[in-house]
Structures are given as structure tokens and as C-alpha cells.
C-alpha positions, 0 to 999 in steps of 0.5 A, a space after each residue: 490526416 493520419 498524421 494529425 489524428 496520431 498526434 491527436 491521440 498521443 496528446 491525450 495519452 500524455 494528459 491521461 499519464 499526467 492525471 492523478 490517479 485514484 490511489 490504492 489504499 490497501 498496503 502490503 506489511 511483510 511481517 518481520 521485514 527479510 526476516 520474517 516470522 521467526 522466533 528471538 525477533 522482537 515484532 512490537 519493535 517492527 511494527 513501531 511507527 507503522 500505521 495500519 489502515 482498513 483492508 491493509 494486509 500482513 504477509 508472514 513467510 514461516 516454515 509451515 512445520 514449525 509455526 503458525 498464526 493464530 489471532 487471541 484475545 488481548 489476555 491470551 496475547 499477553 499470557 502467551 495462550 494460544 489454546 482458544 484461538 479467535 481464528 487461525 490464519 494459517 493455511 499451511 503452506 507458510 506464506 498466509 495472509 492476515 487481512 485486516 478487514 475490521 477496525 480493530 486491535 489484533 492480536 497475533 502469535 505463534 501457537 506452536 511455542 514461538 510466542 514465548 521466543 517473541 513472536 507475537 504482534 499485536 497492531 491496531 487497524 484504523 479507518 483510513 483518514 480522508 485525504 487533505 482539504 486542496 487549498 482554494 485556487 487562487 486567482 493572479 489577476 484575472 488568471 487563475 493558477 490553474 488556467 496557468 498552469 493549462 496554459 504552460 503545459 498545453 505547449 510543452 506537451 504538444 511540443 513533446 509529442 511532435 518531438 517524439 512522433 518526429 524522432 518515430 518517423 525518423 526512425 522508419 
């Protein structure tokens, strides 16, 4: 009875295992990649081709004494001011976090001097777009695909579980 009920159980983990789960959304960027936040690196090329999404974040890694992060408008962007900030990321230990939490452009750079020496990243932050329509389950016969597949994969995972509880009690 032990034995049933164990078996029981690893069924149902083998199928909890084979679910889709939910993803997460969010994606971690380290900015400049293994070169980081660092001046003569052109951050307009790194982030080409890179899509950013709601509540993705930029992880910059930077020697706190002489950088920092500091978000401007697009003009102070373009100019390389850093005198009137939006906000300033930095938290000074050189590894800060920018979350984009907002659909919008953001516009990014050194405010000690670097700005001039590239470093500057302007991304556009978007909603994510929803997930792809599933085709209609198509029917063979009388026999969907799904219950097909039901079908096929109910005793491939029962005989994989009994071959491994099998290959357990061998090894006791």
C-alpha cells in the first residue's frame, strides 16, 4: 500500500514538473555586459537590439569613487549635463540597480565626467506584449491532440516512475 501511494505521488510530481509554468517577466541587463560601466565603451551599440519591457531592471557595476548614475531629461542627454538630474540611482556602493518600472524613455549617464567619454544609455521601456493566441486544438478523428498526447504520455510517465522507484529499492 506504501508502495502504491509513493508511486502515486511521484506521478503526480512527474506531471507538476511537465506543466508550463507561469514565467517570469522581469529580465536582468548588466549594462556594458563583462565590461560594465565604464568610460570609451559605446553603450548605444550594447543596447541595440535588446527590448525592454515593464519591470525589467539595469544592473550597472562601477567604481562608486569615480562614477555614478544619474537619470536627465532627453536634452541634458544629448548635451551631456548632468547639473539637473530627474533622479540619481547611485546608492554608492557601485553596484545600483535602475528598475524600469514606468513605460518610458530613459535617459542615463555618468554625472562625474564619463558622459563625455560615452557613457550614457538611453533605452525605451514597453509594456510587455501579451502572449501568442494558442492554435485551436485540432481534432483526428474522433481524437483530439490533446487526449492524444494524454494518451501517449500517461504510460510513458508511469513506466518512468516505476523504473525509477525500481532502480530505489535496488539501491536499499
Amino acid at each position: 500500500m506504501a508502495r502504491l501511494m509513493v508511486l502515486i505521488v511521484a506521478v503526480v510530481l512527474v506531471f507538476l514538473m511537465a506543466a508550463p509554468m507561469p514565467g517570469v517577466t522581469a529580465k536582468k541587463y548588466t549594462v556594458g555586459d563583462n565590461k560594465f560601466w565604464n568610460p570609451n565603451i559605446n553603450y548605444t551599440i550594447w543596447a541595440q537590439g535588446k527590448h525592454f519591457y515593464l519591470d525589467d531592471w539595469l544592473y550597472f557595476v562601477f567604481d562608486r569613487n569615480q562614477h555614478n548614475i544619474l537619470e536627465v531629461n532627453k536634452t541634458d542627454y544629448e548635451s551631456c549635463i548632468a547639473d539637473h538630474p530627474i533622479r540619481n540611482w547611485t546608492r554608492g556602493a557601485g553596484r545600483d540597480v535602475v528598475t524600469l518600472n514606468e513605460t518610458k524613455h530613459y535617459y542615463l549617464l555618468d554625472g562625474k565626467g564619463g558622459c563625455y567619454g560615452g557613457m550614457k544609455l538611453a533605452v525605451r521601456v514597453d509594456k510587455l506584449p501579451p502572449p501568442p493566441k494558442s492554435a485551436p486544438i485540432k481534432n483526428i478523428g474522433s481524437v483530439s491532440m490533446v487526449t492524444g498526447f494524454a494518451q501517449f504520455m500517461l504510460p510513458v510517465a508511469v513506466f518512468s516512475v516505476s523504473s525509477v522507484w525500481d532502480m530505489i529499492l535496488r539501491m536499499w
